[in-house]
C-alpha positions, 0 to 999 in steps of 0.5 A: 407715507403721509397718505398712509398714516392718514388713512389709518387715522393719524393726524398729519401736518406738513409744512414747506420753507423753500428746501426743507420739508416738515411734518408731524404725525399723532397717531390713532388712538391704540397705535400710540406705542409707535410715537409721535414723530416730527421730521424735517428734510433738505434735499441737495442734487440727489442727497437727503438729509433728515433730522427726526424726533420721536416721543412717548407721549404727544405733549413731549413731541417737537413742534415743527417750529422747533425742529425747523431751525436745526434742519435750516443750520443743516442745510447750510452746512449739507 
């Protein structure tokens, strides 16, 4: 999916602490109606768990340090 957005020419951050994945996606230029996205996942044996939030408009998105403290919380009770 990430390799995807980029070729259509969103801008894509993914960052790693130990389990958890995060990324955030800006779109392209006249994709903007789709959102700004920021998720973080934890994988658990053959489980996920996700933690999502999208926004009209790119300075109401989530930073990824937000974000990043909910999906740690998640992970200790996943």
């Amino acid at each position: 999916g990430v390799a995807i957005a980029k070729q259509m020419g969103a801008q894509v951050e993914v960052k790693s602490f130990g389990p958890i994945t995060c990324s955030s996606m800006v779109p392209p230029k006249g994709l903007e109606q789709y959102g700004f996205n920021t998720t973080c996942s934890v994988d658990k044996g053959t489980q996920v768990a996700a933690v999502e939030v999208t926004a009209k408009s790119q300075k109401d998105m989530v930073p990824i340090d937000k974000l990043r403290p909910l999906a740690e919380k998640m992970a200790g009770r996943f």
